[in-house]
C-alpha positions in Angstrom: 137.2 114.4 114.0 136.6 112.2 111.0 134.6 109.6 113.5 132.1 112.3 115.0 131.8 112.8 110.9 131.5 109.0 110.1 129.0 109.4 113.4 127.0 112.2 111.6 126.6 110.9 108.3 124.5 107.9 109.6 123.0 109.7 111.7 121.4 111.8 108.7 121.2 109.2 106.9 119.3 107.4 109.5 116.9 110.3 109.9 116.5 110.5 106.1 115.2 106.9 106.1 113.3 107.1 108.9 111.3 110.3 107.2 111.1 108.5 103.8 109.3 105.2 105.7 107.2 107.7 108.3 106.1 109.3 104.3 104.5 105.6 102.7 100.8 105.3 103.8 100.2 101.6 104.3 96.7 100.2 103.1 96.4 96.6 104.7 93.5 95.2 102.4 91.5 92.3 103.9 87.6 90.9 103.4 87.5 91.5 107.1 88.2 95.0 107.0 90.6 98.0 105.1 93.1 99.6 107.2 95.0 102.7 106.7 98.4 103.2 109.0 97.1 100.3 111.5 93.7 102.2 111.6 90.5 101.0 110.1 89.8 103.4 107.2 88.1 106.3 106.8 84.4 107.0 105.3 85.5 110.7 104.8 86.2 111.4 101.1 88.4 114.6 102.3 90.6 112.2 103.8 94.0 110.9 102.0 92.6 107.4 101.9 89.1 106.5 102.2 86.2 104.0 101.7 82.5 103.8 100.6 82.2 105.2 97.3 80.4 103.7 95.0 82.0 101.5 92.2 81.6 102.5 88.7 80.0 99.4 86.7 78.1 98.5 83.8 74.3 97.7 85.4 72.4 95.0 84.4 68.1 96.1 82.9 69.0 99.4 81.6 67.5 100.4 78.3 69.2 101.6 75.0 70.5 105.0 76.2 72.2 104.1 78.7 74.9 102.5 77.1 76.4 99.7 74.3 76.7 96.6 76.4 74.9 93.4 76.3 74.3 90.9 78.8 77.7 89.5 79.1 78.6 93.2 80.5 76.0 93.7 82.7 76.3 92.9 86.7 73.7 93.4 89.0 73.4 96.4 91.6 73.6 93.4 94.8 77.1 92.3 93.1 78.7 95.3 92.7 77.3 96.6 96.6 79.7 93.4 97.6 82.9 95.8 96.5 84.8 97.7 99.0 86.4 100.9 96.7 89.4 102.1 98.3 90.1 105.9 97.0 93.2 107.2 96.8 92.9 111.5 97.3 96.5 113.1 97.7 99.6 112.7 95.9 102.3 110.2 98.1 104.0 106.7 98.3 101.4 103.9 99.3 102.3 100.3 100.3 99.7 97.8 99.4 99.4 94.4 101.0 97.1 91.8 102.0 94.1 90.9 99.8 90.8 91.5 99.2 88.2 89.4 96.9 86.1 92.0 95.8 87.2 95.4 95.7 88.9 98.4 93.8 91.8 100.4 94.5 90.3 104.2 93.1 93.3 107.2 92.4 91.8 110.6 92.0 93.6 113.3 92.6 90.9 116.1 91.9 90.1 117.6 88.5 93.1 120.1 88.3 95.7 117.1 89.0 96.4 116.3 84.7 98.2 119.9 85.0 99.7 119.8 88.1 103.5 118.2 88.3 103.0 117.4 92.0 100.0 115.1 91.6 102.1 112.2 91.8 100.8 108.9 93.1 103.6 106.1 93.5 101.3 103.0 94.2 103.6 99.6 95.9 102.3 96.4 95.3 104.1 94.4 98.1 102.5 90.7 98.2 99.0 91.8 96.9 96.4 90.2 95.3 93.3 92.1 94.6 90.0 90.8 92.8 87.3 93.0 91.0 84.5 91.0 89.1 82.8 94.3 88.0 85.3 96.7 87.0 88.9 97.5 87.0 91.0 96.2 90.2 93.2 99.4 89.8 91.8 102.4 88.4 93.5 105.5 87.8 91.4 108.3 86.8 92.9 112.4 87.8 96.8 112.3 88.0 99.8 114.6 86.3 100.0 113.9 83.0 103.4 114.1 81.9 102.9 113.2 77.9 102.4 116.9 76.4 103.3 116.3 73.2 100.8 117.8 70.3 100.4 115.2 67.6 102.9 117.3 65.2 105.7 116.4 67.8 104.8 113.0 68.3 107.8 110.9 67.7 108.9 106.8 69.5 110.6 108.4 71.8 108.8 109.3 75.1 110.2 110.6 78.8 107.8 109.0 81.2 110.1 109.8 84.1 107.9 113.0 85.4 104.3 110.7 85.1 101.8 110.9 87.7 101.5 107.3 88.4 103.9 104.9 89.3 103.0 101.4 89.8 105.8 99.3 91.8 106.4 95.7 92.6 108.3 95.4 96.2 111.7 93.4 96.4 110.7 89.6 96.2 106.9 90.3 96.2 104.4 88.0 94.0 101.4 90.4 93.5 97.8 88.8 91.2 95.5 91.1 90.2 92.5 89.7 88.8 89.6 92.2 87.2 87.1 92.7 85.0 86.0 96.2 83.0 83.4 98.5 81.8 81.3 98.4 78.7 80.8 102.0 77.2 78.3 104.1 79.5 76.5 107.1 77.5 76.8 110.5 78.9 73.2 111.0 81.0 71.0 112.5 78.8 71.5 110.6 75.9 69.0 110.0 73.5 68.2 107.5 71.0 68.4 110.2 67.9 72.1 110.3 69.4 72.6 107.2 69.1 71.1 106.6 65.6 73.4 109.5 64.5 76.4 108.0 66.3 76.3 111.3 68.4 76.2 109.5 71.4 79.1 110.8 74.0 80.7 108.1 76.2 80.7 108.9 80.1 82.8 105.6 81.1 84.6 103.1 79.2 87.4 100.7 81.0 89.1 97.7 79.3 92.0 97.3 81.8 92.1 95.0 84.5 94.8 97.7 85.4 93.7 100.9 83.8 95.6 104.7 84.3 93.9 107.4 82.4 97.3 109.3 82.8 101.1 107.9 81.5 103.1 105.7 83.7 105.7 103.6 84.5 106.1 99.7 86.0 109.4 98.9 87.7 109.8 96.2 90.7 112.6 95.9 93.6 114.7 92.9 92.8 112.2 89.6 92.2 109.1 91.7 92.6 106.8 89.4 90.3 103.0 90.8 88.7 100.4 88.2 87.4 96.9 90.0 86.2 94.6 87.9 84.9 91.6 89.8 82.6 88.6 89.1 81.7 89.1 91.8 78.4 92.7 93.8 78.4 95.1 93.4 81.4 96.8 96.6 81.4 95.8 99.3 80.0 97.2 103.2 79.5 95.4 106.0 77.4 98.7 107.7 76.7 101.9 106.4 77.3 103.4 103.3 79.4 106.7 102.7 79.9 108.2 99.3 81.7 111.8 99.5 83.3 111.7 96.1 85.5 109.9 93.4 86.8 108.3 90.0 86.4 105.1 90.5 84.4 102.7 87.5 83.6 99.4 88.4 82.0 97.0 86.2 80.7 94.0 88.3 79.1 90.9 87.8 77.0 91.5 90.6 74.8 94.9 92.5 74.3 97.4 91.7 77.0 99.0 95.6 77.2 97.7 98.3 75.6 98.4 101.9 74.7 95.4 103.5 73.2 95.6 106.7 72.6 95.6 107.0 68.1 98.8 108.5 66.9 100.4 109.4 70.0 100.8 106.6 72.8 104.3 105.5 73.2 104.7 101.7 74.5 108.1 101.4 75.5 109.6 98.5 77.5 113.5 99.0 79.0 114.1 96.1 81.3 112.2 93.0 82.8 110.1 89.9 81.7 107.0 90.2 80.4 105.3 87.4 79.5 101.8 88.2 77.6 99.0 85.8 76.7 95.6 86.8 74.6 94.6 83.4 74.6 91.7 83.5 77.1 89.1 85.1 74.5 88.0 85.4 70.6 90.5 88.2 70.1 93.5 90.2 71.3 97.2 90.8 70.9 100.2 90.7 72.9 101.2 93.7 73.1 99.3 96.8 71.7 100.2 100.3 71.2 97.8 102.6 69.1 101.1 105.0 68.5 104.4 103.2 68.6 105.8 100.7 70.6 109.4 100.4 71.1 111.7 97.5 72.9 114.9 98.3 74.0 115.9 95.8 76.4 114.1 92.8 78.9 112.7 89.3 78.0 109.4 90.0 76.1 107.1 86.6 75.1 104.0 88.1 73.4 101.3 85.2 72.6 98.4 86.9 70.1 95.0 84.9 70.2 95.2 81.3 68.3 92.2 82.1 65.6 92.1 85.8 65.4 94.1 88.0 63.0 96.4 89.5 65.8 99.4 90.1 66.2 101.9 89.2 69.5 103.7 92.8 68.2 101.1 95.1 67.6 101.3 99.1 66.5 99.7 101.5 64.6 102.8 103.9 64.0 105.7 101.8 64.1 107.7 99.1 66.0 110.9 99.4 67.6 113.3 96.6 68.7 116.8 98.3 70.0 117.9 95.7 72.4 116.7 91.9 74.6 115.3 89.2 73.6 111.5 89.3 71.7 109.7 86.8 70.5 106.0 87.8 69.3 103.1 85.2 67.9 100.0 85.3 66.2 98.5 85.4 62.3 99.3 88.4 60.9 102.5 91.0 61.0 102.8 94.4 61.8 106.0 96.7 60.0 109.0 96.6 62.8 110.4 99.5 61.1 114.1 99.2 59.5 115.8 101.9 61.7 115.8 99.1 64.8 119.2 99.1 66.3 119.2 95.5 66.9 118.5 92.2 64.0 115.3 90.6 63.8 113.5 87.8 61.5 109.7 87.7 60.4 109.0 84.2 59.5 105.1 83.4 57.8 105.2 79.2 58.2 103.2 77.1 55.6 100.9 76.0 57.7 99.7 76.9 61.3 101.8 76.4 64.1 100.4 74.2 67.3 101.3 76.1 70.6 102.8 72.8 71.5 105.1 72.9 68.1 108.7 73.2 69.4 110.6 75.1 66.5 114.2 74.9 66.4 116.3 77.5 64.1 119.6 76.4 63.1 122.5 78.6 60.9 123.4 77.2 57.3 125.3 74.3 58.8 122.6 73.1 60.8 124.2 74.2 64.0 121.6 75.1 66.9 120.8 78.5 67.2 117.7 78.7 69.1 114.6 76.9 69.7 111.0 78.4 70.8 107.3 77.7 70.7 104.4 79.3 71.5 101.2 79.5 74.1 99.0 79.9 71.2 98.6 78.3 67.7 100.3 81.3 65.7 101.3 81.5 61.3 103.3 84.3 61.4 106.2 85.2 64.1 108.6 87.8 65.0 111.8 86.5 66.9 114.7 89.5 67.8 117.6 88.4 69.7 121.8 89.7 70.4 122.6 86.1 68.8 120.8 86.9 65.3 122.8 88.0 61.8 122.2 88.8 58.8 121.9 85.7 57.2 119.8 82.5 56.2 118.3 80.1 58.8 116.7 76.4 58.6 113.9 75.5 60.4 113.0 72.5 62.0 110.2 70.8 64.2 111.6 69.5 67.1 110.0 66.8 69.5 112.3 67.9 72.6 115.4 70.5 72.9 118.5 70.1 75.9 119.6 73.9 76.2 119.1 77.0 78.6 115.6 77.5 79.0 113.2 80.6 79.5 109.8 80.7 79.1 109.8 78.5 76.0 112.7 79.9 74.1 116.0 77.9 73.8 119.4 78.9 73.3 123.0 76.9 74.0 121.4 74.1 72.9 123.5 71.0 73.2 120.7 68.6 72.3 117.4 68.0 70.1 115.4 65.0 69.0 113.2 63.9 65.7 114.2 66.8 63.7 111.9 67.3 60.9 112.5 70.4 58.1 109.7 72.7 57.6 109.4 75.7 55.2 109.2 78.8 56.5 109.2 82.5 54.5 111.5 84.5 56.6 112.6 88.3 56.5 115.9 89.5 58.0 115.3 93.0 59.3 
């Protein structure tokens, strides 16, 4: 009896999984080609998955009204015919792979999907590299929004569990997304009295290389790596974002993540390595919430721009650290509020820091405790870590460090050479 049980229970379970695979619609992306389920897509927009729509860009020769780019915005109408937009029509699981060199992966779930708790798009990235140089490479414009909250009720702490869109990196999958955005497009109509009066009503405006319009989470299958390289932000929420796992590189000409909506978006990361760096332009921080951002666990390495007054932590309402390992760069410091669960030093140096400065922090006896540096020159950093207590460091400059490496952050170090003292103004928080 028990082994015609054993024999039942794989067989559900075998059915279960079999249902759960027949359920993921697989987009295979090529220049040659899109195909949907082994078949070449669809033109039909009533379909779950379809191509031919026209992309959404900021065009090149249009006069004052139609919007507030210059000429580094604009691309012509031949460039952006070259991009294929894949559009993405019904809630479901789809598994993305293969590549494309100019194209746009489009989520719209229809105008009444921000209400509706079903309008759920889970979006698998499974060794994908996509490349936009008009727009957004991943766009998502009408899912469920999960983020409710009036501003009275705001607080750090967000549930992002119920959002409409989940981007996911497969098991052992290296996914690049590379992508431009949109200058601000005036609603048609506009008029130059509108704009004079700054009464002018924006129709389109993206800044993410990876850009939801709706909360949403990033988590990955074991080793399921991310790189998004931006030519403005790299990704890019208007509420919340939450990050559980994953391998997260993104090198950006503007701010590396960001939340954006004032007051109320939540940044919160729980798990994973992310790696920012705003290094590619004139401005932009590491990480960016225009609420609160809060850390609780994961490796974060947030690299603001070298001559700009940005932060690597940046937030309008408040900073979080609970848990991990943090290290943030750049030249000025935003308030990591006192009500963080775990230590953390703010440390303004004398004089700016080379990127290629190795800094190494040592207790009051000079033993080791850590060493980093930074992918940008930076003046003021934020360094949070299990190791830290409430006491006094030294600092040194460092020509070379023998310890357990990640990223560029030390720690076990057994070994250093030319250690030279430098005077640093540090907080303990």
């Amino acid at each position: 009896m028990k082994k015609i049980i054993l024999v039942l229970c794989f067989l559900f379970l075998f059915l279960l999984t079999s249902c759960s695979n027949q359920n993921i619609v697989s987009i295979t992306l090529s220049d040659d080609g899109i195909f949907v389920n082994g078949k070449k897509a669809s033109t039909d927009e009533k379909d779950t998955v379809y191509i031919g729509a026209d992309i959404i860009y900021y065009e090149e020769g249009q006069g004052e009204t139609y919007g507030n780019g210059d000429e580094k915005d604009a691309h012509s109408l031949k460039e952006a015919a070259l991009h294929t937009v894949i559009t993405i029509t019904k809630p479901g699981t789809y598994e993305v792979t293969g590549s494309i060199s100019k194209g746009q992966i489009f989520i719209d779930l229809g105008k009444n999907a921000e209400n509706d708790p079903d309008a759920v798009v889970n979006l698998i990235l499974n060794n994908t590299e996509i490349t936009c140089t008009v727009a957004p490479s991943i766009l998502v414009y009408r899912a469920y929004e999960c983020g409710k909250a009036k501003k009275k009720d705001v607080s750090p702490h967000v549930d992002t569990s119920h959002a409409g869109f989940n981007l996911i990196l497969a098991k052992e999958s290296e996914n690049v997304i590379n992508g431009s955005y949109v200058a601000r497009i005036y609603e048609d109509g506009t008029k130059k009295e509108d704009i004079k009066n700054n009464k002018a009503k924006k129709k389109y405006k993206f800044d993410g290389v990876i850009e939801s319009f709706v909360s949403f989470n990033i988590r990955s299958g074991e080793d399921g790596k991310l790189t998004v390289n931006a030519e403005k932000e790299g990704i890019s929420s208007h509420l919340h974002l939450t990050i559980e796992s994953g391998d997260l590189l993104i090198n950006a000409a503007n701010d590396s993540i960001n939340t954006n909506e004032n007051h109320r978006s939540v940044l919160t990361i729980n798990g994973g390595n992310i790696i920012c760096n705003s290094g590619f332009g004139k401005d932009g921080d590491g990480l960016d919430s225009n609420g609160y951002l809060v850390i609780n666990d994961g490796f974060v390495y947030a690299c603001a721009n070298s001559d700009s007054m940005d932060s690597g932590l940046d937030s309008d309402e408040g900073i979080y650290i609970n848990g991990g390992v943090v290290f943030g760069s750049g030249n000025m410091y935003d308030e990591i509020k006192g009500e963080s669960k775990q230590k953390f030093l703010v440390l303004e140096f004398k004089e700016k820091v080379s990127g290629n400065d190795l800094i190494m922090m040592t207790d009051e006896k000079d033993f080791p405790i850590a060493a980093f540096s930074s992918l940008n020159h930076f003046k003021v950093a934020v360094f949070s870590s299990p190791v830290l207590e409430d006491k006094k460091y030294n600092f040194y400059k460092v020509s070379a460090v023998t310890g357990d490496k990640k990223e560029n952050i030390y720690f076990s170090i057994e070994d250093y050479k030319d250690a030279e003292r430098i005077e640093v103004l540090q907080v303990n928080g």
